[in-house]
Structures are given as C-alpha cells and as structure tokens.
C-alpha positions in Angstrom: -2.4 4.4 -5.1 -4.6 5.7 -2.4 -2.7 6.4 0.8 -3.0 7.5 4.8 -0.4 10.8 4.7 -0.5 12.7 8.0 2.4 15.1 9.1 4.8 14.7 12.2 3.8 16.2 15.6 5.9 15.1 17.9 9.7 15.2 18.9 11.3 13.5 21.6 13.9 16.2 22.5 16.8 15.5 24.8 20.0 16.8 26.0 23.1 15.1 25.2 25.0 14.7 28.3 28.5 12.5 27.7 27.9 10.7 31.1 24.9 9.3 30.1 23.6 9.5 26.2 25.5 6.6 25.5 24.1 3.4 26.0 24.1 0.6 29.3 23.5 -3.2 29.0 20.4 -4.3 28.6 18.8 -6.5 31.9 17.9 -9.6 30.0 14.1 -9.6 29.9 12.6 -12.5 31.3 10.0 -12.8 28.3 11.7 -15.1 26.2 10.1 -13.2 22.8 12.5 -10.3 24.1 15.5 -12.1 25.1 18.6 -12.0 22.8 16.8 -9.5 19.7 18.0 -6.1 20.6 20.2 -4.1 17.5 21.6 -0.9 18.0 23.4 0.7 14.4 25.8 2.9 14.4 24.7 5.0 11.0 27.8 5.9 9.5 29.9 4.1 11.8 32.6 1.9 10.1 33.2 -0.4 12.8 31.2 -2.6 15.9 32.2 -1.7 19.4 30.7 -1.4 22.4 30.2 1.5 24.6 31.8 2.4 28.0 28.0 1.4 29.1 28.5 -2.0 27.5 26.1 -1.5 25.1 26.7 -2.9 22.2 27.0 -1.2 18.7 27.1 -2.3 15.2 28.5 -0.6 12.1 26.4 0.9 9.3 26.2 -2.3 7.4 22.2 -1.8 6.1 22.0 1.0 4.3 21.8 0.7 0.4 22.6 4.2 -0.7 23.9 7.3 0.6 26.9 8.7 2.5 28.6 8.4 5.8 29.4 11.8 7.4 30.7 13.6 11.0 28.8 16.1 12.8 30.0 19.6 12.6 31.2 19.7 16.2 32.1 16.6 17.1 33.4 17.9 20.6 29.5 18.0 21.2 29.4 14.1 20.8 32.0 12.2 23.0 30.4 8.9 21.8 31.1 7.2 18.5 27.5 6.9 17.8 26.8 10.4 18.6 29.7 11.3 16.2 29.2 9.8 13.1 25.5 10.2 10.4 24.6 8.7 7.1 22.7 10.7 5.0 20.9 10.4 1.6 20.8 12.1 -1.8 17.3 14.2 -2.1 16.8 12.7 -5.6 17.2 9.2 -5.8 15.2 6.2 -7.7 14.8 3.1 -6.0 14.8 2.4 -2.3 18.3 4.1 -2.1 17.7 5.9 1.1 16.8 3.0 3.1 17.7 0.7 6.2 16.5 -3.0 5.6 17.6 -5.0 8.4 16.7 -9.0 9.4 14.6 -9.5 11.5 12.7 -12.6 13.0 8.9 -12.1 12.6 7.4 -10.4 15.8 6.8 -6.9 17.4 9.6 -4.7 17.7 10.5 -1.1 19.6 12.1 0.9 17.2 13.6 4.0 18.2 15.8 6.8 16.1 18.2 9.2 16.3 18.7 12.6 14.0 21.2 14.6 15.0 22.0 17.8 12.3 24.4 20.1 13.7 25.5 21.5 10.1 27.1 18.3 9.1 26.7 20.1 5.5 27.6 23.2 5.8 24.7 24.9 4.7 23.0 26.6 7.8 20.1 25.2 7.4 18.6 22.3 8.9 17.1 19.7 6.3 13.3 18.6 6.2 12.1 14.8 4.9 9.7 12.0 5.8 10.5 8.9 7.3 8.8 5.7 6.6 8.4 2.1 7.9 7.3 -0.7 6.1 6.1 1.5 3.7 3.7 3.8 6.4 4.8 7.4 7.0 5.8 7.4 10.8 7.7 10.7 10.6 7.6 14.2 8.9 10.9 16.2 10.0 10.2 19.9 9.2 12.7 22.8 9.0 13.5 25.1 10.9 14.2 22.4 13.3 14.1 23.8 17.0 17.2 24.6 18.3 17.1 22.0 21.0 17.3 19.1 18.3 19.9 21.2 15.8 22.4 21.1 18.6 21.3 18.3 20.7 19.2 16.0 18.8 16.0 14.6 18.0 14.6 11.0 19.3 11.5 9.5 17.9 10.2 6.0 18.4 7.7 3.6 17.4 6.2 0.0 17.9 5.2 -2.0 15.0 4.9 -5.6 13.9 7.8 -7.1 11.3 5.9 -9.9 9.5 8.5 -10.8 6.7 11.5 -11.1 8.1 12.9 -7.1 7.5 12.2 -4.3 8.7 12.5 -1.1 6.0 13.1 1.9 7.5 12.8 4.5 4.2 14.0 8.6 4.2 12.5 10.5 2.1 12.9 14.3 0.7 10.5 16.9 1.3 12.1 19.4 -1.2 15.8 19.2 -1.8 17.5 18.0 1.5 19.8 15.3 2.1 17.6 13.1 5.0 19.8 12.2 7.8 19.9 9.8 10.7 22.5 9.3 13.4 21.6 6.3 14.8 18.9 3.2 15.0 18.3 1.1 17.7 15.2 -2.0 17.3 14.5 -4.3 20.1 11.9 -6.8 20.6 8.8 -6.8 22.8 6.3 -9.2 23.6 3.6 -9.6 20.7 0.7 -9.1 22.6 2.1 -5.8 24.3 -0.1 -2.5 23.9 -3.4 -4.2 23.9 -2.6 -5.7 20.3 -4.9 -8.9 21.3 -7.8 -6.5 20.9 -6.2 -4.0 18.5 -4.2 -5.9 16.1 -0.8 -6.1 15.0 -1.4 -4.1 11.9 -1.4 -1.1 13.5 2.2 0.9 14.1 1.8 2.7 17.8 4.1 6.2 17.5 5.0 7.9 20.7 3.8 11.7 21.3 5.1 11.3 25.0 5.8 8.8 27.4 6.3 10.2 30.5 7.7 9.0 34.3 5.8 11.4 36.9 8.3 12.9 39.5 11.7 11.2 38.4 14.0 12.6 35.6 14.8 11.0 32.6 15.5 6.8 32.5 16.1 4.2 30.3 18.3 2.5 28.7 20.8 4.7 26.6 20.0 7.9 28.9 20.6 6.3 32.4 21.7 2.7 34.6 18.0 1.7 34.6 16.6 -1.1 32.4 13.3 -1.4 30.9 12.9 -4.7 28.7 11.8 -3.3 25.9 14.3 -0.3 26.1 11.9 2.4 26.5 13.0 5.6 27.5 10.9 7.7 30.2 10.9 11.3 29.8 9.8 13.8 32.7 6.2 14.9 32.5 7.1 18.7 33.5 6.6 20.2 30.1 3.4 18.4 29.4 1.6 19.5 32.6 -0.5 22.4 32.7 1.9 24.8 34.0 -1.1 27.0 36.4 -1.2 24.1 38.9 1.2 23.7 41.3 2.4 19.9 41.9 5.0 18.1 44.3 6.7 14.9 43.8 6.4 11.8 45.8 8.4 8.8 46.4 7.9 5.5 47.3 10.5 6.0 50.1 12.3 2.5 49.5 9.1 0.5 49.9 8.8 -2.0 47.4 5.9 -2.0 44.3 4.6 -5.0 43.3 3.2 -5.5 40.0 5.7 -4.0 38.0 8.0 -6.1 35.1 5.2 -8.2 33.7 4.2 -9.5 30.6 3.2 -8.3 28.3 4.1 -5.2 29.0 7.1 -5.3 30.9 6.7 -1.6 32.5 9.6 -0.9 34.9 9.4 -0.9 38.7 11.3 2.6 38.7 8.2 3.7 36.8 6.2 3.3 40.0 8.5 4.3 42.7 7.6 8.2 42.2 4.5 10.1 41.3 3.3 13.7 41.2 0.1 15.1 42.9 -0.7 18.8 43.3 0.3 21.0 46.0 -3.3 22.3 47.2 -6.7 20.3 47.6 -9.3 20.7 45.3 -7.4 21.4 42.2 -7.3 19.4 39.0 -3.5 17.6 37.7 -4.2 18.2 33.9 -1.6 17.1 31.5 -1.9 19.0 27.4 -0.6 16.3 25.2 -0.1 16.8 21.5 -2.1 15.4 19.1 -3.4 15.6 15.5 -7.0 15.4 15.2 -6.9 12.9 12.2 -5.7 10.4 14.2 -7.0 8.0 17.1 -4.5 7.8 20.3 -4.1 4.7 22.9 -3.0 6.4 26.0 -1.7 4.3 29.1 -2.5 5.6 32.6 0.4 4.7 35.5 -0.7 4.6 39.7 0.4 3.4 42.3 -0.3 4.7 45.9 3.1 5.3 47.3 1.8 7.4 50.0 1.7 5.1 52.7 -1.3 7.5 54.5 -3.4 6.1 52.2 -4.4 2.7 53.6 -8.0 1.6 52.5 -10.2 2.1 50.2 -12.1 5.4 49.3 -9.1 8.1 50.7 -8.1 8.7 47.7 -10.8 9.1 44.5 -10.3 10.7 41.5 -12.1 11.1 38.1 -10.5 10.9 34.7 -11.7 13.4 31.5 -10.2 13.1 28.6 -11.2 15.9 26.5 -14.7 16.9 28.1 -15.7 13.5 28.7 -14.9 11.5 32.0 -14.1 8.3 30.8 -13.6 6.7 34.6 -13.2 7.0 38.3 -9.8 5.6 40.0 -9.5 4.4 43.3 -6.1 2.7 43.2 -6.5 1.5 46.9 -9.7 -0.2 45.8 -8.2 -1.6 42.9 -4.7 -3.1 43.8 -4.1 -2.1 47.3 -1.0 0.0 48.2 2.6 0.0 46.7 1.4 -2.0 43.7 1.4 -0.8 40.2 -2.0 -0.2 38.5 -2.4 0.3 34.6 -5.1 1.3 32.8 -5.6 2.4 29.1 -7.7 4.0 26.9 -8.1 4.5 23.3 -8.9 8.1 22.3 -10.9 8.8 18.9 -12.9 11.3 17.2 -10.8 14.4 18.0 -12.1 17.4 17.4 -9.0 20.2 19.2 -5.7 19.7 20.2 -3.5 20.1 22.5 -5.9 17.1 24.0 -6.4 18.0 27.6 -5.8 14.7 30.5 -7.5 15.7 33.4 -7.3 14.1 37.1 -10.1 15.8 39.1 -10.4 15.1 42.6 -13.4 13.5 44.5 -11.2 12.4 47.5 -8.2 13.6 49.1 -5.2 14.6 45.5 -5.0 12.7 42.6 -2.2 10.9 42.2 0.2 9.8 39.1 2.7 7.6 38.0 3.5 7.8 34.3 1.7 8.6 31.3 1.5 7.1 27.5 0.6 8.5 24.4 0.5 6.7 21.0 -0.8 7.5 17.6 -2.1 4.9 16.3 -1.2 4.6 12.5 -2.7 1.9 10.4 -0.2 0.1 8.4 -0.8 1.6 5.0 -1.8 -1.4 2.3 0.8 -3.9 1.7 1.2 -6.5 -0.8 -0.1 -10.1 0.1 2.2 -12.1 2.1 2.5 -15.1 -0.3 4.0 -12.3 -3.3 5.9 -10.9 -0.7 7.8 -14.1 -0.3 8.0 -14.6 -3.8 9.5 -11.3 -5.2 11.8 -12.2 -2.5 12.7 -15.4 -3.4 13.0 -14.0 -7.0 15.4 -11.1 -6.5 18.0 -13.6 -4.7 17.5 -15.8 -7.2 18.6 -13.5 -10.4 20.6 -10.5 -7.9 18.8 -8.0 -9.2 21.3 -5.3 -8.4 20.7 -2.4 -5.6 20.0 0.2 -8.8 16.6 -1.5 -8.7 15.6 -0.8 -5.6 14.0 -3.9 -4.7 13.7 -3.8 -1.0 10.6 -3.9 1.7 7.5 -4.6 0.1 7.1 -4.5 -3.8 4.2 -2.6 -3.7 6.1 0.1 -1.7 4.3 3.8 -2.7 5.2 5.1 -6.2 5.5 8.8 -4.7 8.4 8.0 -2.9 9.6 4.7 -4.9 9.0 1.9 -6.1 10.5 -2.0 -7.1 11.6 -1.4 -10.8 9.8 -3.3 -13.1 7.0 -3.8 -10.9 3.8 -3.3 -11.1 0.6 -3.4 -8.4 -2.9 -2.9 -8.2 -5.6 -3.4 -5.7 -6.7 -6.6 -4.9 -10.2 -7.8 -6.0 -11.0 -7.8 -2.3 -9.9 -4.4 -1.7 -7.7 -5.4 1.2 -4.2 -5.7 -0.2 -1.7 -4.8 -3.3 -1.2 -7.2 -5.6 1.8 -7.8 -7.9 0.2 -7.7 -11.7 3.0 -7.2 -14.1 6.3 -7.6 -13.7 8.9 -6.0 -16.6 12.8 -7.4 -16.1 13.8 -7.8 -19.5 17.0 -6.4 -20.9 18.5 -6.3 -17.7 21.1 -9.5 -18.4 20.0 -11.5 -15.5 21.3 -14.8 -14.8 19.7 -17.6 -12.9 16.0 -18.9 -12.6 12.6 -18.5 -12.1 11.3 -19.3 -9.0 8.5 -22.5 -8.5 6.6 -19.8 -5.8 6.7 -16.8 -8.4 3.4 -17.4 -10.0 -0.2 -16.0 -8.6 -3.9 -15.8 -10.1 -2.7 -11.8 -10.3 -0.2 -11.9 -12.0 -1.2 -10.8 -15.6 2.1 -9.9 -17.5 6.0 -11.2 -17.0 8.1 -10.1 -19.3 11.6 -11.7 -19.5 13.2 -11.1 -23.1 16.8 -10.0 -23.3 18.0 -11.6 -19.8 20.3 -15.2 -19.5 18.3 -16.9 -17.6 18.2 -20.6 -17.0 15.7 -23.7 -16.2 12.0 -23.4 -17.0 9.5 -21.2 -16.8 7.7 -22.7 -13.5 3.8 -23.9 -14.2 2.2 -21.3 -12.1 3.9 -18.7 -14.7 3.1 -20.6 -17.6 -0.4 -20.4 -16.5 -0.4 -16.8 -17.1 -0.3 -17.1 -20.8 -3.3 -20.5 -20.4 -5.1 -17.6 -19.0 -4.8 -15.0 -21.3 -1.9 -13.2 -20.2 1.2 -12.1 -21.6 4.2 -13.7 -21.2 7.1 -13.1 -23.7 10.5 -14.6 -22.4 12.3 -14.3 -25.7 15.8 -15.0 -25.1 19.3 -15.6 -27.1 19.4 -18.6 -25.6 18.8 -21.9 -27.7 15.1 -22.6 -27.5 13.7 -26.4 -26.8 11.4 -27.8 -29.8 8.9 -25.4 -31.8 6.0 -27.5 -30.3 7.4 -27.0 -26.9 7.6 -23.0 -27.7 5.8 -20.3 -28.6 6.9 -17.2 -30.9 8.7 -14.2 -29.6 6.1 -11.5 -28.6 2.7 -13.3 -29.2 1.4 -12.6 -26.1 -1.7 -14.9 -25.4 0.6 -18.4 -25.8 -0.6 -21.8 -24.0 2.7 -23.3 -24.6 5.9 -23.7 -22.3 8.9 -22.2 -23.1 12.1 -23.6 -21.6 15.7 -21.8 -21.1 18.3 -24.0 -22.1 
C-alpha cells in the first residue's frame, strides 16, 4: 500500500512553569460548532478532576493497550496531568498503542503532550511516530533536546473527524516504548484555515504559531482564551537574530476585528507587534520547513501605532523565499487598531529554513503574529459507506481488542492493521476498499450486519464462529457473483436447497444460521 511518509520537523518546546502549565477555563466561543466540544485526557490518569485553572480533565479511559506510568521526577510536575504518562509496548499487533475517542463529525484542534523525563529508567529518551487517522503527523527522534527531556514537548494539529472517532496511533521506530502525557481536542469552525478553498482532507500541522511582542498565551499556559485553544508562542527564536527589533503595544486602545468566524483569532493577538529598531532594514523571520511539503502561512497586522493615521505611512513588501508575493499597507486596508489577516499557501520548496521577509517601502514594517502549517494530505482511507459498516460489524459480533479493529480498516499494514481484513485500491484509484474479510474460528456470537455487503467485497469467510440470523442479501451476493463465501458452521443448517456445501466457494444459494 502506497503511502505519503515524511519525518517530523518541528517541536513546540515549552517551559513547565507550576503557575501556569496547567490549564484555565475555556471562554465559551460564540461559534456554536465550537461551543461545548473541548476534551482534555489525562494519559495515565486514573481519575477526572479539574484543575486549580478550572480546566477540566478526564481519566485515561481511551486507550486500548499499554501502561500507565509516573515521570521520574515528579517534583518537576505539580499538576496531575503533568505527572502521570501512558506508554506503549514497541512490538504490538493490532491498533494496541492507540487513543480512539468520540467525536461528533467536524474539524477539530488537536494538541499533545510528551513528556520523558526517564520514566523507564533507561537514560535514553525513546523515538516513534505518531499517527492520525491513519496519516503520519509526527516523527519523535532520539536524542530528544534537553529542553523537551526535562520540560516537555507540545505538538499540535488541525484535521477533519468524518466518522465519528478520532485515532490517534504510536508507533515504534526501533525498540521504544512511545509515550504521551497528555491529549487535549477541541473543536473549531469547519470552514477555518481557508478549508472552503482547500478542503477538509487535508490535516494542517503547526511548525510555529507565533504572537509578535507578547510572551506566551493560551489556554493551558496563561488566563487568556482563544476559542479554539490555540496556544501563541513568542516569535524571538524564529526571527533573524542580525536585526534589531522593539515591541509595540496597542497602549489600551481597543482592536477591532478580532474573535471572528471562522477563525476566531484572539484580540490579545493584536494588541502587540514587533518592528525593527532602525529604518531601512528588513524584519525576516527563518521558519522550518521540509521541502517535500507545501505550507499555508497566516500573516497578523494591525497598526497599533497611533502615528500612523492614513494611508501610505506605512508600506511594506512581503518575500517569501525570493519571491514577493504582496505589498501591505494596513492603514489602506482596514484603517487603524483593527486586525488585518492575510494568508498564503507556500509550495514548491526548494531550501529550508524558508526565509519571511518584511521589507520596507515606507516608514518600519510592522507585525502581529505569524502561522505556519504543513499541509499533510490525509493519506488514503477506506470509503465512508465500509467504514460504517466494519463498524457496525465489530459491535455487532465484539470482536475483542486482540484484533485491533479500531480507526479505519484499511489502516497501513506497516504499522497495523484490522485482523482479518483485507484492502485494495479502489477501481477509481481514489480510496481503499474492503475485499476480503477472514473471521472464522474466532467463536463469534451475534449477526451479520444488513449494511455489511459492497460490490468490493470479494471473499467473507465465517466458518468456525456461533453466529446467528442470515447471511444479509448484499453478502449473499458475493457468492451470485463469483465470490467466495464459506460460512460453515456447527450450527444446525436450514434445508439442502436453501444451502450450499461447506467450502465450495462460487455458491448462489443462501445459507441461514439457525
């Protein structure tokens, strides 16, 4: 099965400071696809609670394999999330080492949490891959820094959940346990990040999203909200560190524009701003990159500098890479004290670090805040319909957690796969198909599902199981088109001219469980 692999770039590292890497409550958003979906897991946490924030925290209830765990030096954590850590055997079959957790169809920000700290003993920190929805999002490589050994490593993403659960998978590079501290999923709108134009089947993962002039905010880190609980990190370390810059401040004016769908970027994003110290010289930011990938970065202004009243004072030119890609004249655009966004998809790299440069026409350039997304095209996932149907299956006969059968049952056989199942590509090239499913001799009990059937489906084999009801019509198709079917059970059969004989493959007749 033909795949999109690309390795992990970017860390969010921060500091874990007890006053503020807790949690705070959430401003209900005023978009009603945000309000009320917001989870935050406590991975290895026993019990719900909620912080001295009033954030609220859930035990490790999703998880289906693995162990719970402490940090080394717990004295390091003073919150129960930061404390605790589930982490996964490095050999495992089945999706063992991975979160599946309800969700209602939409868009979701999901953001996680990998703390180390020697939780095992061994010295060394571990290396794995992390995967949604079957789409590598994260490569975790050893030696760690020592920043996110002791401290800590965030990493966040935006993607679409389409079936109801999202399946968050660790995987081992070599022979490390993968480990994760904490997850934390909320909902944003469904067209945020331009995916009217782009798509939703595209998963957007952050290599920086910076606040210009301000420290640190967001929910979890600080008292500030953002309704999709972003978290804003300062832009020193991506700036070219040869130009001298100087923070501004809105100075208690307020900024208009802020907060609004679909986006929902926060005011505080706009209330401070960096612009270089002397006149003439260029406010470049080196963001990482890989050059396999195209990048949707998000441009923040507003004039907070209230000198700047008309249109023209302040000019600037934007070049990404070598190319300018457009002239800003925020004055001209939204006026003062009002936030102006702008974006632009990046493709074709050819170098990296990718160089953001503001050059100046008139007067400083001037910045707010800064985004950075890879954007990863969901890798290829079964058809919706089969989806729904494997689902509907495996609650149907419990097939037990030994089999794995979580996310989507076409999930890649180089990490693992639903056992028993089989995929190919379908004839339009644009999905996975289920083709042959195997769960004989496993002793299920139950039935067959009416929605189980599909034109791809080639052979179902259910001998050796207790099963009840009737094979549904769409699967007793299978063998009216020559398929195989072969159902052979203990169980009493119906009439010989209602059934076929064990194991002959091509039958056109029915067989009934009784």
């Amino acid at each position: 099965m033909s795949r999109f692999f690309f390795f992990f770039f970017f860390f969010f590292f921060l500091p874990l400071l007890s006053s503020a890497s807790g949690g705070v409550t959430l401003a209900p958003p005023s978009d009603p696809f945000s309000a009320g979906v917001a989870l935050n897991i406590d991975c290895g946490g026993t019990a719900n609670f909620t912080s001295e924030f009033g954030r609220s925290w859930v035990a490790d209830l999703y998880y289906s394999g693995g162990a719970a765990g402490l940090v080394a030096e717990p004295h390091r954590f003073q919150l129960p999330q930061e404390r605790t850590l589930r982490f996964f055997p490095p050999v495992s079959y089945g999706k063992k080492n991975c979160y599946a957790v309800p969700l209602p169809n939409g868009r979701y920000y999901i953001r996680t949490f990998t703390v180390y700290d020697n939780y095992d003993s061994k010295l060394r920190s571990p290396s794995f891959d992390v995967s949604f929805e079957g789409t590598l999002v994260f490569t975790l490589h050893s030696p760690w820094p020592e920043a996110a050994a002791r401290s800590g490593a965030y990493s966040d993403f935006i993607a679409a959940v389409p079936d109801g659960s999202a399946t968050l998978c660790f995987y081992s590079i070599a022979t490390d346990p993968p480990v994760i501290a904490s997850l934390e999923i909320a909902a944003i709108h469904p067209l945020a990040y331009d995916a009217a134009s782009t798509g939703t089947d595209l998963i957007l993962i952050n290599y920086g999203r910076l606040t210009a002039g301000s420290s640190l905010f967001g929910p979890g880190f600080s008292n500030d909200s953002d309704a999709f609980s972003r978290v804003w990190q300062p832009d020193a370390v991506y700036r070219n560190p040869n130009v001298s810059v100087k923070a501004l401040s809105a100075g208690g004016h307020q900024i208009y524009g802020a907060n609004q769908a679909p986006n929902y970027f926060p005011v505080k994003l706009y209330e401070t701003a960096v612009t270089t110290v002397n006149l003439g010289d260029t406010l470049e930011f080196l963001l990482p990159v890989d050059t396999r990938l195209d990048y949707m970065l998000w441009f923040h202004f507003a004039e907070i500098d209230s000198g700047v009243n008309a249109a023209a004072q302040r000019v600037f030119d934007v070049f990404i890479g070598q190319e300018k890609v457009s002239r800003i004249d925020i004055y001209k655009e939204v006026g003062g004290f009002t936030a102006f966004k702008w974006s632009y998809i990046v493709r074709n790299l050819t170098s990296r670090p990718l160089s953001v440069k503001l050059v100046p026409v008139a007067a400083k350039p001037i910045i707010c805040g800064l985004e950075n997304y890879a954007m990863v095209p969901l890798d290829m996932v079964t058809v919706s319909s089969q989806v729904l149907a494997m689902q509907a299956l495996k609650e149907s006969l419990r097939v037990p957690d030994r089999m794995g059968w979580n996310g989507d049952p076409c999930a890649p056989s180089t990490w693992d796969t639903w056992e028993g199942v089989t995929c190919h590509l379908s004839e339009n090239g644009q999905n996975l198909v289920v083709t042959q499913l195997d769960l004989s001799s496993n002793q299920f009990t139950g039935s067959i599902p009416d929605t189980l059937g599909s034109s791809n489906l080639q052979i179902v084999l259910l001998n050796n199981n207790q099963l009840d009801g009737q094979v549904p019509e769409k699967v007793y198709s299978i063998g009216v088109h020559g398929g195989i079917i072969d159902n052979c059970s203990k169980k009493k059969q119906v009439p010989e001219t209602e059934a076929y004989a064990c194991g002959a493959g091509r039958s056109v007749k029915l067989y009934k469980f009784s």
